[in-house]
C-alpha positions as a LaTeX table, in Angstrom:
\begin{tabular}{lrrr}
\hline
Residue & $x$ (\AA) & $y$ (\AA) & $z$ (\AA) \\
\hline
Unk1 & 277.84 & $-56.40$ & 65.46 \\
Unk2 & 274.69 & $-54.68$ & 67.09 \\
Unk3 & 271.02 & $-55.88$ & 65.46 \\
Unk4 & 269.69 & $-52.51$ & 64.80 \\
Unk5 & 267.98 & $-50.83$ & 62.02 \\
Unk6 & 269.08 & $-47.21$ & 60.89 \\
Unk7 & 266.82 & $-44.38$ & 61.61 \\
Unk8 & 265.44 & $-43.96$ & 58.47 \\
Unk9 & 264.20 & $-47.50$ & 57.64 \\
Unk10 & 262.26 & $-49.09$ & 60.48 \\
Unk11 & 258.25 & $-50.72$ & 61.16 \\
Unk12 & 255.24 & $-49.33$ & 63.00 \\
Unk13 & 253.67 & $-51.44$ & 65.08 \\
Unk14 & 250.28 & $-51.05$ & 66.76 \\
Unk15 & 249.17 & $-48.05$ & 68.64 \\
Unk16 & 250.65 & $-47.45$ & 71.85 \\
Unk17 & 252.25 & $-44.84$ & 73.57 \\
Unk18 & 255.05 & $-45.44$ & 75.36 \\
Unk19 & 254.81 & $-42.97$ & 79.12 \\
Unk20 & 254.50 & $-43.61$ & 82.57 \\
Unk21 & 253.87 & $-41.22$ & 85.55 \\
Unk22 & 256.23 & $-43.23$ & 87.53 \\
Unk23 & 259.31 & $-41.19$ & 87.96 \\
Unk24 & 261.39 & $-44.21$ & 87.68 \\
Unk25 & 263.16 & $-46.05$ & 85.04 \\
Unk26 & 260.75 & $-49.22$ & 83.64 \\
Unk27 & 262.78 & $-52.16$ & 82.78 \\
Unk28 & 261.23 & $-54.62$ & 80.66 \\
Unk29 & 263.35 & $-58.78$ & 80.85 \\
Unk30 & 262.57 & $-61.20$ & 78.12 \\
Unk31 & 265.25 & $-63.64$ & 76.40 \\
Unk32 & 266.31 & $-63.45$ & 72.94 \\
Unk33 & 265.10 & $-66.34$ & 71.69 \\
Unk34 & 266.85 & $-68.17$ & 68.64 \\
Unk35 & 270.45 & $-67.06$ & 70.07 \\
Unk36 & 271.69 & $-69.77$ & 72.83 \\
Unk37 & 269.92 & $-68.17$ & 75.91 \\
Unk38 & 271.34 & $-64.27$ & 74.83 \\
Unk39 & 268.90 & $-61.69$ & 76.53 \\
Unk40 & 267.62 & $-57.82$ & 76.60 \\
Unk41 & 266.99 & $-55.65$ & 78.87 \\
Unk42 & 264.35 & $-52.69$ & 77.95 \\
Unk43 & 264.24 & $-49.37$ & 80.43 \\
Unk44 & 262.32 & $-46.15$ & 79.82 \\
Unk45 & 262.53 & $-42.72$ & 81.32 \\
Unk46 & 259.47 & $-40.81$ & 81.14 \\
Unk47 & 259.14 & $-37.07$ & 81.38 \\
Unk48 & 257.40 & $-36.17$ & 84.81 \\
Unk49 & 255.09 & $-33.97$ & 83.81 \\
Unk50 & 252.18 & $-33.30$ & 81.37 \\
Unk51 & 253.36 & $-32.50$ & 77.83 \\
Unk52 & 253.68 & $-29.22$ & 76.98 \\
Unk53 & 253.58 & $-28.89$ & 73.32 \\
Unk54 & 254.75 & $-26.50$ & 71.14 \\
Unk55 & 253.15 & $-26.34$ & 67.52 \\
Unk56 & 254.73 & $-28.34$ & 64.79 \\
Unk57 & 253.63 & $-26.18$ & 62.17 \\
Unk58 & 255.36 & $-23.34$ & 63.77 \\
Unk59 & 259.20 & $-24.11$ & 63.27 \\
Unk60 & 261.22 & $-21.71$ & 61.39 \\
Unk61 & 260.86 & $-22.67$ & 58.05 \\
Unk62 & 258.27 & $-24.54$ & 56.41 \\
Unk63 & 258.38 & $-26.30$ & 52.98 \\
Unk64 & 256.28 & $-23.06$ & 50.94 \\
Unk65 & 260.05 & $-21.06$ & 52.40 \\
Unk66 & 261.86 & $-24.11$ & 50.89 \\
Unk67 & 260.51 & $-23.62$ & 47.52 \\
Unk68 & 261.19 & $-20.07$ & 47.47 \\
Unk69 & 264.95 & $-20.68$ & 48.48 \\
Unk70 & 265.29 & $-23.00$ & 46.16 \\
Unk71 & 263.46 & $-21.05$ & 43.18 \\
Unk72 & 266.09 & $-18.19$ & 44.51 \\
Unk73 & 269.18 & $-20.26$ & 44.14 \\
Unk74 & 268.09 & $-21.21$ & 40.79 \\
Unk75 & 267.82 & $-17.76$ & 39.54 \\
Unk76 & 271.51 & $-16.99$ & 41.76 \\
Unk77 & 272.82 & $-19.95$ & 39.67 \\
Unk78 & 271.53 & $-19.09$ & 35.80 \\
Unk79 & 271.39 & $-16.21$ & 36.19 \\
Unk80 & 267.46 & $-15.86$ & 35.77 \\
Unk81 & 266.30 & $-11.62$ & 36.32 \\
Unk82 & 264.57 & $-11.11$ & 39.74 \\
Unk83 & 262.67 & $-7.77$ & 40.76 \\
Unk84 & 265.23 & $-7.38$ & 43.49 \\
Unk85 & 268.81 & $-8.53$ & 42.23 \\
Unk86 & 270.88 & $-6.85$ & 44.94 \\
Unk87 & 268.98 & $-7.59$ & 47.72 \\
Unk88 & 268.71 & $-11.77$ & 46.85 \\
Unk89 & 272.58 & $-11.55$ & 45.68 \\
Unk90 & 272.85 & $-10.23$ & 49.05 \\
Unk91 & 271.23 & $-13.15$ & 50.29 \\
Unk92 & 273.93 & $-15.81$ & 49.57 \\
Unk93 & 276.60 & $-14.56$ & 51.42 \\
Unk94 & 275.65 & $-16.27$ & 54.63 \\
Unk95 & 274.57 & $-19.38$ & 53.06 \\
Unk96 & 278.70 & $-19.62$ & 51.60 \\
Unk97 & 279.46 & $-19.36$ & 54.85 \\
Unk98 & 277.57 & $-21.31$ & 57.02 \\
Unk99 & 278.37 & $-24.66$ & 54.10 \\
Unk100 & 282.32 & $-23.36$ & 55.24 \\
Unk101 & 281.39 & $-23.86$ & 58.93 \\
Unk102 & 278.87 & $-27.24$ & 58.53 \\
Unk103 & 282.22 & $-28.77$ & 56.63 \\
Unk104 & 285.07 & $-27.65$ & 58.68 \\
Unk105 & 283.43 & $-27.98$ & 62.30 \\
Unk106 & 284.60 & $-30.95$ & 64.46 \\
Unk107 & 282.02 & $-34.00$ & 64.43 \\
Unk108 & 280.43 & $-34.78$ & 67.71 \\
Unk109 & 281.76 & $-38.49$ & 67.84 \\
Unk110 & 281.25 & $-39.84$ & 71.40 \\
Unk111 & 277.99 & $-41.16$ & 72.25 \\
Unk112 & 277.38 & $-39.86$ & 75.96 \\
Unk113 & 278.20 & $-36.29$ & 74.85 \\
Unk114 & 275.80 & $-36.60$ & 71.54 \\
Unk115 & 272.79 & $-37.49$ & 74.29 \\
Unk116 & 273.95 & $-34.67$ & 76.32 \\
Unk117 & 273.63 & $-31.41$ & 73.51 \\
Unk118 & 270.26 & $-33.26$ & 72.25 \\
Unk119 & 268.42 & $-32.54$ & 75.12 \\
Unk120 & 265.63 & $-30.42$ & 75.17 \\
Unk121 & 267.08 & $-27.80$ & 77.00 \\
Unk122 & 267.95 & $-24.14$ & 76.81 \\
Unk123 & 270.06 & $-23.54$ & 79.75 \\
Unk124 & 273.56 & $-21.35$ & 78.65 \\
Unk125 & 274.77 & $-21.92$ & 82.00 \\
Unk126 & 275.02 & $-25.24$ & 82.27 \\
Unk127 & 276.54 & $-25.85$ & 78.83 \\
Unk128 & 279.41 & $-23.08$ & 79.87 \\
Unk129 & 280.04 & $-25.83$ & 82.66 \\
Unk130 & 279.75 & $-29.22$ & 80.02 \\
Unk131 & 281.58 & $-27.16$ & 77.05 \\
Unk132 & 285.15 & $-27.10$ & 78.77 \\
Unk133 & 284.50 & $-30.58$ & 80.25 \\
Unk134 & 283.95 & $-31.79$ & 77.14 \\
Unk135 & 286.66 & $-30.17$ & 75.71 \\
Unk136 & 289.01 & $-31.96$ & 78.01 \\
Unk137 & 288.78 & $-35.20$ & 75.51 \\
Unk138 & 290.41 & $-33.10$ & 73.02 \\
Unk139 & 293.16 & $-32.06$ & 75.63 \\
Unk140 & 294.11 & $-35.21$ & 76.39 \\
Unk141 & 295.19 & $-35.70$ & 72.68 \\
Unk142 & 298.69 & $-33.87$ & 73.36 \\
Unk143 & 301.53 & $-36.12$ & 73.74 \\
Unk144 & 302.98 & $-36.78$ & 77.50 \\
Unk145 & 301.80 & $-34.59$ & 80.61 \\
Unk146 & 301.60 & $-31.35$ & 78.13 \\
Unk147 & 298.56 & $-32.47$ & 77.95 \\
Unk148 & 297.73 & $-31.67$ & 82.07 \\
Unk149 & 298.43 & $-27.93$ & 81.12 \\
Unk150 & 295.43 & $-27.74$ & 78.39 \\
Unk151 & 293.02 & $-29.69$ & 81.11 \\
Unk152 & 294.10 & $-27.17$ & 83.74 \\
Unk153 & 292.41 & $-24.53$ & 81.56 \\
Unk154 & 289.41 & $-26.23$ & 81.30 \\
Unk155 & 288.53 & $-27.18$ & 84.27 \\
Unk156 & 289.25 & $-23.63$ & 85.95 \\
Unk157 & 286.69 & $-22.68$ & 82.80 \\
Unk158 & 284.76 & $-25.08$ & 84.10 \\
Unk159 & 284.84 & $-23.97$ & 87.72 \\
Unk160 & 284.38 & $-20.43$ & 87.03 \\
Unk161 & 281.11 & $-21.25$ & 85.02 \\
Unk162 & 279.66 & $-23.50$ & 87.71 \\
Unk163 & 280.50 & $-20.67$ & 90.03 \\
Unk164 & 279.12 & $-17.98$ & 88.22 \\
Unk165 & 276.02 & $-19.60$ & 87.33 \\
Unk166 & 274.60 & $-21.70$ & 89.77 \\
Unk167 & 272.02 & $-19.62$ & 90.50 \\
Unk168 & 270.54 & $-19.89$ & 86.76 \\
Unk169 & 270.90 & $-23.46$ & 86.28 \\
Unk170 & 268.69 & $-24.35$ & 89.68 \\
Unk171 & 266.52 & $-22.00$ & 88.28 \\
Unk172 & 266.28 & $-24.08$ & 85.15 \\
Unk173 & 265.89 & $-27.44$ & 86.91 \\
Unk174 & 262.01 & $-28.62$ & 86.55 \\
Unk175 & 260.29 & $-28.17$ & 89.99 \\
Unk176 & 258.98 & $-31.75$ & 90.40 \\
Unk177 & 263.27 & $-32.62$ & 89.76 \\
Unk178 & 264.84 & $-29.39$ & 91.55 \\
Unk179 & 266.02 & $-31.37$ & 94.84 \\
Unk180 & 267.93 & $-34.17$ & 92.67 \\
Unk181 & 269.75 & $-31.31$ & 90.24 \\
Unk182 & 270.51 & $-29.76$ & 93.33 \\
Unk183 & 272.35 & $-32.58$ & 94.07 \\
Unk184 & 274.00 & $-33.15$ & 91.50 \\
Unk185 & 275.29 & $-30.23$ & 91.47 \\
Unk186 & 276.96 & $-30.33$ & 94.56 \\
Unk187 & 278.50 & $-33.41$ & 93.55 \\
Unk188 & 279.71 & $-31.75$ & 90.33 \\
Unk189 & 281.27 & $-28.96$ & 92.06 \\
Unk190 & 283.20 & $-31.29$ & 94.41 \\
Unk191 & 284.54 & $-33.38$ & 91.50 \\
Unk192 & 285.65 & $-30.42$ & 90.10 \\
Unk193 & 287.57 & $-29.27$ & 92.72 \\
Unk194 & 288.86 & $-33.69$ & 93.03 \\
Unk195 & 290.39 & $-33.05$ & 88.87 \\
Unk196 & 292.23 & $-29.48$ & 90.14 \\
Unk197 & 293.86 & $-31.48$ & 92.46 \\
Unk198 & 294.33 & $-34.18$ & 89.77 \\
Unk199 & 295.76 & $-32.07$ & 87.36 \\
Unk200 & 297.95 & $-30.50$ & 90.12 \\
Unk201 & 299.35 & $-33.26$ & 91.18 \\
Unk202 & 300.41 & $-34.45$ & 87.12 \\
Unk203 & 298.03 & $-37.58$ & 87.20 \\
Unk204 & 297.73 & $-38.21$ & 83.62 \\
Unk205 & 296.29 & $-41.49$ & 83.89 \\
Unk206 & 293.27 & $-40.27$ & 86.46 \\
Unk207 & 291.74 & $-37.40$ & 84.65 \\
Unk208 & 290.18 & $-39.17$ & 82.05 \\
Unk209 & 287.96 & $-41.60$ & 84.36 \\
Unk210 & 287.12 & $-37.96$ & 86.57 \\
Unk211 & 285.65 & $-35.98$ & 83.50 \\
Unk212 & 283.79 & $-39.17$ & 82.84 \\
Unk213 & 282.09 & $-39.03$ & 86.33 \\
Unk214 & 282.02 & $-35.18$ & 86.15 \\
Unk215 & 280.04 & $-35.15$ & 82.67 \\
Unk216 & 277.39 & $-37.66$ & 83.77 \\
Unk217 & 276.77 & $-35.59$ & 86.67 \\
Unk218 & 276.23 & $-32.80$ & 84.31 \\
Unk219 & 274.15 & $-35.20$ & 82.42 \\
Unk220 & 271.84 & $-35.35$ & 84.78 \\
Unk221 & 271.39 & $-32.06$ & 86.04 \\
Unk222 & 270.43 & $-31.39$ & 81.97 \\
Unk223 & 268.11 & $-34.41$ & 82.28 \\
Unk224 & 266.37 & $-32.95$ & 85.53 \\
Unk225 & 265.80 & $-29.76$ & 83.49 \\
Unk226 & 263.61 & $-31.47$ & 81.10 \\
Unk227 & 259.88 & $-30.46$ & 82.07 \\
Unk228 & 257.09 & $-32.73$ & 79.81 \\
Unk229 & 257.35 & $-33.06$ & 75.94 \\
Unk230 & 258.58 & $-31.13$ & 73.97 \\
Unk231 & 256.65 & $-31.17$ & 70.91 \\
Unk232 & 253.89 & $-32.25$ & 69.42 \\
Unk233 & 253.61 & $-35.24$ & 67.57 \\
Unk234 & 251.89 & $-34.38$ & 63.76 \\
Unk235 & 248.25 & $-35.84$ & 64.11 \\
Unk236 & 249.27 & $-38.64$ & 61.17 \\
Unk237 & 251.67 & $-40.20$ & 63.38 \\
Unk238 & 250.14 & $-40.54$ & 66.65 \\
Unk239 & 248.62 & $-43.68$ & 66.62 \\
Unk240 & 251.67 & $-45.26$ & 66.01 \\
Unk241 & 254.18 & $-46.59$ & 69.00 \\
Unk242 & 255.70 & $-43.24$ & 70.33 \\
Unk243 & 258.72 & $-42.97$ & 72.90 \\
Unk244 & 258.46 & $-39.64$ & 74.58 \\
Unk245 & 261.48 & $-39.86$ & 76.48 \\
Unk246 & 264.24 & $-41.85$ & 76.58 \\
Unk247 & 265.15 & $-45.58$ & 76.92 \\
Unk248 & 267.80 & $-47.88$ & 76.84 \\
Unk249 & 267.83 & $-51.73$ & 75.43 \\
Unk250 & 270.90 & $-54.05$ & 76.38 \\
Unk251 & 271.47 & $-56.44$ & 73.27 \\
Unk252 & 272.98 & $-59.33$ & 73.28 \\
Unk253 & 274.59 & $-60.69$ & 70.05 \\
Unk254 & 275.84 & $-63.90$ & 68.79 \\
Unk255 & 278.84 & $-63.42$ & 66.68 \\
Unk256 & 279.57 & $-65.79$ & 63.94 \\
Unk257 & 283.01 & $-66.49$ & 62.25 \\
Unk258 & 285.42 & $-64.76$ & 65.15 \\
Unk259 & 287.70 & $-66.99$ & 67.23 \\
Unk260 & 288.12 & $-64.02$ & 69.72 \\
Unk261 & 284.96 & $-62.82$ & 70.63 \\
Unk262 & 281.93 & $-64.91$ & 70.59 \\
Unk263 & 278.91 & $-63.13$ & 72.09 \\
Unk264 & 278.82 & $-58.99$ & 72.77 \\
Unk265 & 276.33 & $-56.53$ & 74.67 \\
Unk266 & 275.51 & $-53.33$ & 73.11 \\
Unk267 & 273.95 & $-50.65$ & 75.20 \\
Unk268 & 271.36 & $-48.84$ & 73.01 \\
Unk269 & 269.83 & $-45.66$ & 73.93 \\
Unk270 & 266.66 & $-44.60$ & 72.18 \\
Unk271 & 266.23 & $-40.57$ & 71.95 \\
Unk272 & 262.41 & $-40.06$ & 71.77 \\
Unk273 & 262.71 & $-36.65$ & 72.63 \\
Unk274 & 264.48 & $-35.82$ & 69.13 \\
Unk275 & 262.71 & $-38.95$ & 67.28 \\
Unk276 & 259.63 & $-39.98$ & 69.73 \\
Unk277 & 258.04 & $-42.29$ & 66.17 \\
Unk278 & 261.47 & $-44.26$ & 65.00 \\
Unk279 & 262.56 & $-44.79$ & 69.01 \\
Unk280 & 258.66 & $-45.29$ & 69.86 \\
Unk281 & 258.75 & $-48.15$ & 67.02 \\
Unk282 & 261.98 & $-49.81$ & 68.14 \\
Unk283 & 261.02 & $-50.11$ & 71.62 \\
Unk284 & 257.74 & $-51.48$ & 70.77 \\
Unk285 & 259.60 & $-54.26$ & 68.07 \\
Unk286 & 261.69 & $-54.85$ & 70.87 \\
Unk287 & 259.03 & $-55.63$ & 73.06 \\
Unk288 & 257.32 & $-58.07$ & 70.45 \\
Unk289 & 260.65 & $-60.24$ & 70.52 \\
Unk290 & 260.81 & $-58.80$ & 66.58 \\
Unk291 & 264.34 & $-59.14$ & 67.04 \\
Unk292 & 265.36 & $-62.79$ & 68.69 \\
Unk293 & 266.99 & $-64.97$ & 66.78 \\
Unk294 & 267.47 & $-62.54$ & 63.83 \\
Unk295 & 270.44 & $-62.87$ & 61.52 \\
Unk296 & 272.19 & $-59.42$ & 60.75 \\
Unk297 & 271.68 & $-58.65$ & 57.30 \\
Unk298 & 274.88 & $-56.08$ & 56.82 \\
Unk299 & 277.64 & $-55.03$ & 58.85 \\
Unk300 & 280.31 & $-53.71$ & 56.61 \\
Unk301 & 282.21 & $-50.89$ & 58.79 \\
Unk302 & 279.56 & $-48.37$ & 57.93 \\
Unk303 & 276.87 & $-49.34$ & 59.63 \\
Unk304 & 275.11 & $-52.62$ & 61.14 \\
Unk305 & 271.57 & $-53.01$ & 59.92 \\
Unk306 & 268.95 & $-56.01$ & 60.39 \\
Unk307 & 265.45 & $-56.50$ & 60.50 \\
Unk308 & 264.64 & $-58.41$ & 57.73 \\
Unk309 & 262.65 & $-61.79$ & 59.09 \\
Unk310 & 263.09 & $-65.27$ & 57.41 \\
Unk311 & 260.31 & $-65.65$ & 54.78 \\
Unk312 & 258.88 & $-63.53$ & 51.66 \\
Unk313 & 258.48 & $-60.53$ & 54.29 \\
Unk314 & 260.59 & $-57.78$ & 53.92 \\
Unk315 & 259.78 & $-56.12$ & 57.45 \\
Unk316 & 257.60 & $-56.24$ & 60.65 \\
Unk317 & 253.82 & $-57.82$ & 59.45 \\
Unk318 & 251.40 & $-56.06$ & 61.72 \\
Unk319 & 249.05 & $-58.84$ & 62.45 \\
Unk320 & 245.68 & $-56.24$ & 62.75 \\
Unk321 & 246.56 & $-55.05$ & 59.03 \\
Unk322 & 248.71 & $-58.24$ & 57.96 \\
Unk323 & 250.77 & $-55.69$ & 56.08 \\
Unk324 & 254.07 & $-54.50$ & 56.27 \\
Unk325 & 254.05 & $-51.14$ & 58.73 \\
Unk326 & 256.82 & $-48.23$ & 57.72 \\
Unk327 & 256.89 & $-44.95$ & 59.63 \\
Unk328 & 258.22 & $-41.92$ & 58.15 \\
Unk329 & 262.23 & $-40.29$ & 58.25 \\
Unk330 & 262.55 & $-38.91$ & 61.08 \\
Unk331 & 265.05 & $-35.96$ & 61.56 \\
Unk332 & 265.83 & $-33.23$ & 64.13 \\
Unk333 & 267.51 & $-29.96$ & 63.40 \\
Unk334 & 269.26 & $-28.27$ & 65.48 \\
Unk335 & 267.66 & $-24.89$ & 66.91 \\
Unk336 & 264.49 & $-26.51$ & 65.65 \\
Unk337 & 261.82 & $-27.58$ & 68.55 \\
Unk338 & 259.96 & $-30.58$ & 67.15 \\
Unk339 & 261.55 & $-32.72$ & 64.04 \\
Unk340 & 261.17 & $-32.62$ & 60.34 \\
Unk341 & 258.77 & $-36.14$ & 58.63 \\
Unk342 & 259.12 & $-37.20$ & 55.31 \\
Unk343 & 261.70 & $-35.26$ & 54.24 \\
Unk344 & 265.34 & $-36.01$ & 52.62 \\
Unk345 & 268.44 & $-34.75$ & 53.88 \\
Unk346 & 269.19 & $-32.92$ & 50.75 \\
Unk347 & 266.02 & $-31.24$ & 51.02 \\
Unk348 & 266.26 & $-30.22$ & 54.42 \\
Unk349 & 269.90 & $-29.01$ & 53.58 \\
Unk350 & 269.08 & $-27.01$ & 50.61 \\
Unk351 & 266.26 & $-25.41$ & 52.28 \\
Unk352 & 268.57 & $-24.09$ & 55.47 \\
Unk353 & 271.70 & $-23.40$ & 54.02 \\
Unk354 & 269.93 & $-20.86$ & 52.02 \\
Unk355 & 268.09 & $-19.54$ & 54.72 \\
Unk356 & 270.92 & $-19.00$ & 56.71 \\
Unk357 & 270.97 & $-22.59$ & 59.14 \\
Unk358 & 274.22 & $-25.00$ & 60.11 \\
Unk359 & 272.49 & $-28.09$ & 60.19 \\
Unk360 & 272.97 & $-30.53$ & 63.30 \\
Unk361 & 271.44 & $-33.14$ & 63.33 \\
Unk362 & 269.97 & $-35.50$ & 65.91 \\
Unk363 & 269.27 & $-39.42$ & 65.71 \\
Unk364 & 266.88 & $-41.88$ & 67.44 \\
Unk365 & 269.90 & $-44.44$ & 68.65 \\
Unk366 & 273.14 & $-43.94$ & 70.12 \\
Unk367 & 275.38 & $-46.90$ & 70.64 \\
Unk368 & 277.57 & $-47.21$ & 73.88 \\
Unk369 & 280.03 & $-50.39$ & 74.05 \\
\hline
\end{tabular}
């Protein structure tokens, strides 16, 4: 049971923005009060340079293209004349298939690699190194040592990426961070050479702990090629608590009714790069004690929600309004640089499908037992 509250439902606090020029990780101690001594532990890592924003109002589509999709698929649908029949009947084809490819494609399920792809990065060479390391999970889901023959393949895809672009991911690493990626990659291209001789010599059981190590050094140098913000933030939003960058929050939680487990830590990483408002808001709740002591209000397999305080108050009361605070949903598509506000799903789904997107989407919280 982790006390979180999804994405799309949280409170704005008070103005603050949440960066640092310190180039290391701020950890914030308090105790969770209300829960038999349980504590958090808060820790930020702020971009190292100046943002450089791009303009929100300049992402691929925009919400005058939505209504023309939308009045498009409508005529597609009943059949509604158009000027230019062919050419919009045309138009669909790609949409058909890109709904084929958003259902049958794989879900990105673990956590670490999730953080990883929503980076703010655009670096081909170093995700031709990740993609086969990643892919090594999969691998390892053939029965018996069969399984050592698939990892052999990628990790000498691995290796031969890493080789044959070294050069362009140094190039990629921000300047203030190049000596660190450099590093890391060194490291990186020793462990890969440590899980060849792994593999060689049929260790099952070791190659699983290796590609851990390996990926978080990858991690990292993707991390060190993050230069400033990357967006942003629409003017209505930016006096409310903003995360640009990431953090993580270690939470402590009673657990009520279960002979076998009584307390657990969840490790909670914030993404404010993707959603800099929702993570900006958590941190700063978080840092009010919002949370201590508070009873979880669902966890029913799905999902794990709380934030809903004893009393008539349905959320976070911001003492200098004495009203309840909301912020707005907060999504991130992929291939888009800054995220969509106040927007559905099924809005933002309709709108890309027909012009030709797969949607992937990026959240504020990622959950690492």
């Amino acid at each position: 049971m982790a006390a979180i509250i999804p994405c799309h439902y949280c409170a704005s606090l008070s103005p603050r923005w949440f960066t640092s020029n310190n180039t290391h990780s701020r950890r914030l101690s308090y105790p969770l009060r209300g829960l038999r001594g349980l504590n958090a532990r808060c820790s930020y890592q702020p971009p190292h340079h100046s943002e450089s924003p791009n303009n929100h109002n300049g992402r691929s589509f925009s919400l005058k293209q939505c209504a023309i999709s939308i009045a498009l698929a409508v005529g597609l649908i009943t059949g509604v004349p158009t000027l230019e029949g062919p050419t919009i009947a045309q138009a669909a084809t790609p949409a058909l298939s890109d709904l084929s490819v958003l259902i049958s494609g794989p879900p990105i399920k673990d956590p670490g690699a999730l953080l990883r792809y929503a980076l703010p990065i655009d670096n081909k060479a170093i995700r031709e190194v990740q993609k086969p390391l990643e892919d090594i999970t999969e691998s390892l889901k053939i029965a018996g040592v069969k399984a050592l023959d698939s990892v052999e393949r990628n990790v000498r895809q691995a290796s031969r990426a890493l080789k044959q672009g070294k050069t362009l991911i140094v190039s990629g690493l921000a300047e203030s961070k190049k000596e660190h990626g450099v590093e890391l990659l060194n490291k990186l291209e020793a462990g890969i050479d440590e899980l060849e001789l792994i593999v060689q010599d049929r260790n099952r059981d070791a190659v699983a702990p290796k590609q851990k190590e390996l990926l978080q050094y990858v991690g990292g140098v993707e991390e060190d090629m993050v230069d400033g913000f990357p967006f942003e933030v629409p003017e209505e939003y930016q006096n409310m608590p903003l995360l640009k960058g990431r953090a993580a929050v270690d939470m402590k939680v009673k657990v009520k009714d279960n002979p076998n487990l009584d307390e657990c830590v969840f490790h909670i990483v914030l993404d404010g790069y993707n959603a800099p408002v929702t993570a900006g808001n958590f941190v700063d709740l978080v840092e009010r004690h919002f949370y201590d002591g508070m009873e979880i209000q669902r966890a029913d397999g799905f999902v794990v929600q709380t934030g809903d305080p004893e009393g008539p108050a349905e959320g976070f009361i911001d003492p200098s309004t004495e009203k309840i605070r909301t912020i707005p949903l907060e999504i991130t598509v992929n291939g888009e640089k800054a995220p969509v506000y106040g927007s559905t799903l099924e809005v933002i789904f309709i709108c890309l499908l027909l012009l030709g997107h797969v949607i992937y989407l990026h959240i504020c919280i990622c959950i690492m037992c």
